[in-house]
C-alpha positions as CSV (number, residue, x, y, z in Angstrom):
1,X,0.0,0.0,0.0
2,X,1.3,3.5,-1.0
3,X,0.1,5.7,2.0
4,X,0.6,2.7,4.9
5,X,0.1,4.5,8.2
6,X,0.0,7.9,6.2
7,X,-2.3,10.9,8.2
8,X,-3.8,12.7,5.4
9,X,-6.6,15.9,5.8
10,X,-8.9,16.2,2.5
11,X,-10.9,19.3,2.5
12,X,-14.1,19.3,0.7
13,X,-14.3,15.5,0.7
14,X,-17.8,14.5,1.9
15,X,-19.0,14.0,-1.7
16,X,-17.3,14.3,-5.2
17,X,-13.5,14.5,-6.0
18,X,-13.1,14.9,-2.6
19,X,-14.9,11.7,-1.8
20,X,-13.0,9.9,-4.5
21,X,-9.4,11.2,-3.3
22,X,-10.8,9.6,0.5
23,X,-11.7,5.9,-0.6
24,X,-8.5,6.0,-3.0
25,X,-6.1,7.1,0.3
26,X,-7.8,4.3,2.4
27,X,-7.5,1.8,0.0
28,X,-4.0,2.7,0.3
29,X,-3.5,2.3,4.0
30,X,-4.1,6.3,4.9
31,X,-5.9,7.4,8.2
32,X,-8.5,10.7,6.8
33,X,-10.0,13.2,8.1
34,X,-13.2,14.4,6.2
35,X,-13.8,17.8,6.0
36,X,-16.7,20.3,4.8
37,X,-19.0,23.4,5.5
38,X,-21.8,21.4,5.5
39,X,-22.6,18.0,7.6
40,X,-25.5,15.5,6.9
41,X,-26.0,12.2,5.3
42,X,-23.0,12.0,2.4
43,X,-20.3,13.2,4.9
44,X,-21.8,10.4,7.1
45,X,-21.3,7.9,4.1
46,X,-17.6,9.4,3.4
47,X,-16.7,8.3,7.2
48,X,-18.1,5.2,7.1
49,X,-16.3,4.4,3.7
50,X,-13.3,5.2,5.0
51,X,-13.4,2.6,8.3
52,X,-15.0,-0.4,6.4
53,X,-11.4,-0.2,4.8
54,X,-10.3,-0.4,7.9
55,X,-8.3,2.7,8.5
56,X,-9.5,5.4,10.8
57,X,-11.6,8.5,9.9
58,X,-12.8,11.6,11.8
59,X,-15.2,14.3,11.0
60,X,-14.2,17.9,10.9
61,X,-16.8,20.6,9.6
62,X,-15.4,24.0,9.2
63,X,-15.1,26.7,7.1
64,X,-11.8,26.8,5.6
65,X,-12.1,30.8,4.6
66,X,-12.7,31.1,8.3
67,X,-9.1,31.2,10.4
68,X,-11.0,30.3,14.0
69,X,-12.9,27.0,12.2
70,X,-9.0,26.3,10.3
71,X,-7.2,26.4,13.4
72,X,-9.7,24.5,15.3
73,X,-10.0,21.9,12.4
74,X,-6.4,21.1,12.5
75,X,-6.2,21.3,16.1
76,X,-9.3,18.7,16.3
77,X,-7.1,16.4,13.5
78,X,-4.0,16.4,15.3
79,X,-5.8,15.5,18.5
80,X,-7.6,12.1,16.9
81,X,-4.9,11.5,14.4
82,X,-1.2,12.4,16.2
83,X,0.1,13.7,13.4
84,X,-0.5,15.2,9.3
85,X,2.0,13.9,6.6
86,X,-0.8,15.0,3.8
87,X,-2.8,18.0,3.0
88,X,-5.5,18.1,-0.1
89,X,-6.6,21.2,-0.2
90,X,-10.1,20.5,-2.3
91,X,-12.6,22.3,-1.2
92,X,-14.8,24.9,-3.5
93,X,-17.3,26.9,-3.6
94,X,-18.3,29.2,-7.2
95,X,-20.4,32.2,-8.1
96,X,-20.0,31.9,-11.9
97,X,-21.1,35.3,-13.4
98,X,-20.2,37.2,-16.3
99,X,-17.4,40.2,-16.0
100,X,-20.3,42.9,-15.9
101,X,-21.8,41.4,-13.3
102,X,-19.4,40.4,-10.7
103,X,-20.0,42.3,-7.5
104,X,-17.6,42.3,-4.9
105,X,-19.6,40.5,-2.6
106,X,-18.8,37.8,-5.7
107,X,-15.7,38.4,-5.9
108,X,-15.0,38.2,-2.0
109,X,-16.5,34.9,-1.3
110,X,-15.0,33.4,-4.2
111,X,-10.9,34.4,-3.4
112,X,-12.5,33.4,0.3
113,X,-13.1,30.3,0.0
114,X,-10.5,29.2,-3.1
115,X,-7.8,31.1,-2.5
116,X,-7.7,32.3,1.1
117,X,-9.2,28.9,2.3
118,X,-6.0,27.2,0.7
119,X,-3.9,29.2,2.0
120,X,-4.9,28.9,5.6
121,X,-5.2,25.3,5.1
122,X,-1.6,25.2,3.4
123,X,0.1,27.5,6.1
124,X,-1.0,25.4,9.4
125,X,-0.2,21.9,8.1
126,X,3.1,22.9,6.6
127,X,3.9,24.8,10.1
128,X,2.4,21.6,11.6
129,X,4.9,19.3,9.5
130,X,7.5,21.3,10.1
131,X,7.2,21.1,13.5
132,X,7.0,17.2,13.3
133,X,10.2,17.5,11.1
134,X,9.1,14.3,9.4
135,X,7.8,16.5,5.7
136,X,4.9,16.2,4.1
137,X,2.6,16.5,1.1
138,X,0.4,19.6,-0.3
139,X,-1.6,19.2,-3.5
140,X,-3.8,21.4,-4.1
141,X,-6.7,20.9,-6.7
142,X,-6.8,24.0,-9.2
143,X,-8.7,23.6,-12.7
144,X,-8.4,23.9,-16.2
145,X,-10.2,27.3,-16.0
146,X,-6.7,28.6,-14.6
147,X,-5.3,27.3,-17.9
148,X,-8.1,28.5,-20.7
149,X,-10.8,31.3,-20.1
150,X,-14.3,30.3,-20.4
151,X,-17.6,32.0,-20.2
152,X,-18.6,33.4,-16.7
153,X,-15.7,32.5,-15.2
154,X,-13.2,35.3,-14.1
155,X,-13.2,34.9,-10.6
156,X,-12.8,31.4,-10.3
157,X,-10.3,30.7,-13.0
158,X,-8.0,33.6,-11.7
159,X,-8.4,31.6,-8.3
160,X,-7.7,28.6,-9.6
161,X,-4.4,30.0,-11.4
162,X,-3.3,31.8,-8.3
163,X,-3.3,28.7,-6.5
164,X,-0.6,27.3,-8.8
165,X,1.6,30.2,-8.0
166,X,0.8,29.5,-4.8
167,X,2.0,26.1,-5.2
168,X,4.8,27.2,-6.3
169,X,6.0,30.0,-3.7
170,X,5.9,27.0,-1.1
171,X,7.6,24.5,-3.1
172,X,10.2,26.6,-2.9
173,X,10.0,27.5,0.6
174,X,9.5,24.8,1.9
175,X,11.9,22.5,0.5
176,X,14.4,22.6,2.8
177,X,11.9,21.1,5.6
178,X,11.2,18.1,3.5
179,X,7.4,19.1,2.1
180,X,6.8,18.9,-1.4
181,X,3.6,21.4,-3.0
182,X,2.0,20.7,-6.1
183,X,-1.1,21.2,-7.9
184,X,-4.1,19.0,-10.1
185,X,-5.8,20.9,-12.8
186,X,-8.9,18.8,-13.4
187,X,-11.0,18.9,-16.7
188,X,-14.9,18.3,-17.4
189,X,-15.4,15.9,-13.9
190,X,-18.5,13.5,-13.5
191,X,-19.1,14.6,-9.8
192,X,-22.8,14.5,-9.7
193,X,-23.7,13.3,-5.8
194,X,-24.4,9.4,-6.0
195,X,-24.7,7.4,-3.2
196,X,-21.8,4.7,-2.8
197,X,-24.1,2.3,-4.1
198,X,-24.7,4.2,-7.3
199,X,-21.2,5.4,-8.1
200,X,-21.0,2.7,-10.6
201,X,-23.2,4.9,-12.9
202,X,-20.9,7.9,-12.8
203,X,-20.1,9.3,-16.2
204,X,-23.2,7.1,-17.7
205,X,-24.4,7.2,-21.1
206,X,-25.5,10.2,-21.3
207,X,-23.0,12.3,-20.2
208,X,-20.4,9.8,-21.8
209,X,-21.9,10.4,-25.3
210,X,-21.8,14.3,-24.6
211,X,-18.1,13.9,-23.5
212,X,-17.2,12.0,-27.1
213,X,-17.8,15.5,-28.9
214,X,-15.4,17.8,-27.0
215,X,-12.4,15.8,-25.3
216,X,-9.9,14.0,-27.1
217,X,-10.1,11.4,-24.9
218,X,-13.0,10.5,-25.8
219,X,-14.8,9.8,-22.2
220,X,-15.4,12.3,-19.5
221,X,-13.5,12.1,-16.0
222,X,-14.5,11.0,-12.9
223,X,-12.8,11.4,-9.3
224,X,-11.2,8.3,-9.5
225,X,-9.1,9.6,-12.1
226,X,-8.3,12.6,-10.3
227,X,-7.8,10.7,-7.1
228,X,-5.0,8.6,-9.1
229,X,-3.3,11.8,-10.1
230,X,-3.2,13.0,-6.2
231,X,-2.2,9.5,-4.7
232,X,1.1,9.7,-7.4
233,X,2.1,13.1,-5.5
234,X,1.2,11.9,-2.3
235,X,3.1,8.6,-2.2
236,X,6.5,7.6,-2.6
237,X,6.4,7.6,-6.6
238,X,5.8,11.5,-6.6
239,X,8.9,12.0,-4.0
240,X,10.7,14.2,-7.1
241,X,8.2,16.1,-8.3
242,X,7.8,19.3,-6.6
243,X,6.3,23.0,-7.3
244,X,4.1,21.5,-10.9
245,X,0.4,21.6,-11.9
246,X,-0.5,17.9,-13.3
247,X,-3.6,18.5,-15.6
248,X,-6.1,15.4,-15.4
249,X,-8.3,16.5,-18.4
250,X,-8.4,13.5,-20.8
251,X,-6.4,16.2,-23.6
252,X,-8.9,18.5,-23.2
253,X,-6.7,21.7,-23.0
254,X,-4.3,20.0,-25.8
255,X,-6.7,19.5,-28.2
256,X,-10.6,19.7,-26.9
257,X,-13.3,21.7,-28.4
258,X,-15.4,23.8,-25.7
259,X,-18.8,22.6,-25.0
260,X,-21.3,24.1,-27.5
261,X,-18.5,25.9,-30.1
């Protein structure tokens, strides 16, 4: 197993890529701790996918654009866990509107929770690992709207790109303690809710036959492909690769035509 014994934090990971990144890290022997903004029945599920793998999981909702729920997040994970060796900074939340319309209430809650959130997030557990003096892992999940402008979506992709130059400030400064930062830029991701019983039909033939029209691939993603991506950095096979952005999009930035051009 590539993460045996590994204590890894996954933001935004009660449903979705978030979800996917979880199962994939327990399947490879990692301890996780869940976290969201919002509690109910699919972080419930997340948590109990998790243990019947037989590694441990806690529960930590919180605000990650909020420094008081950040620092009482990590201090919670440290507390049930002993340790952090990996950070997946994942969470997101998107007010998609055209660049006459953006307000800065808009514009405040977007950098809030996708740019600020990641850095608060980033920050503590490298200050954490640090302190441990054992290193670590950051990878944070950017897009391909950091790479390629699309309609509506100003704030988010110029979130999405800062947090690859955020990536990269820390690779560099926090090299010589042993932690490596890097960054997935996902594509077009199948991350409708499902129940676990139901994630079978992710991407299904509907959205599969949209997909064969715009990425080279010829299939859309789903999070177990990003999750792939992120367990690479996280383990052992990624120890060299330091300060990138890894984009998971099936060629769709190579070579994909937009949806509806």
């Amino acid at each position: 197993m590539l993460l045996e014994g590994k204590k890894a934090l996954i933001t935004g990971s009660r449903r979705g890529i978030g979800r996917g990144i979880a199962d994939l890290f327990a399947i490879h022997g990692a301890d996780i701790g869940i976290n969201d903004v919002e509690s109910g029945e699919d972080a419930e599920q997340t948590v109990n996918m998790v243990k019947r793998h037989g590694r441990a999981a806690s529960w930590h909702k919180a605000d990650i654009a909020n420094s008081s729920d950040v620092n009482r997040m990590f201090e919670d994970f440290i507390e049930e866990h002993g340790t952090i060796d990996i950070l997946v900074n994942n969470a997101v939340a998107s007010r998609k509107n055209n660049f006459l319309d953006i307000t800065e209430e808009d514009w405040d809650f977007e950098v809030g929770n996708a740019l600020k959130g990641y850095f608060l997030c980033s920050q503590k557990a490298a200050l954490q690992m640090t302190k441990q003096g054992t290193g670590g892992r950051i990878v944070s999940i950017s897009s391909v709207h950091a790479l390629r402008a699309f309609p509506n979506d100003t704030v988010y992709g110029v979130c999405k790109a800062g947090l690859i130059r955020m990536a990269q400030s820390m690779a560099v400064d926090l090299a010589g303690h042993s932690i490596t930062s890097n960054c997935i830029a996902p594509g077009y991701i199948d991350s409708r809710p499902l129940s676990l019983e139901q994630e079978h039909l992710r991407g299904g033939l509907d959205y599969a036959q949209q997909a064969l029209a715009w990425i080279p691939a010829r299939r859309g993603g789903v999070p177990l492909d990003i999750a792939r991506a992120v367990l690479f950095l996280c383990s052992e096979l990624g120890d060299y690769v330091n300060g990138q952005c890894i984009t998971v999009d099936g060629g769709f930035i190579t070579g994909g035509t937009p949806p509806g051009s």
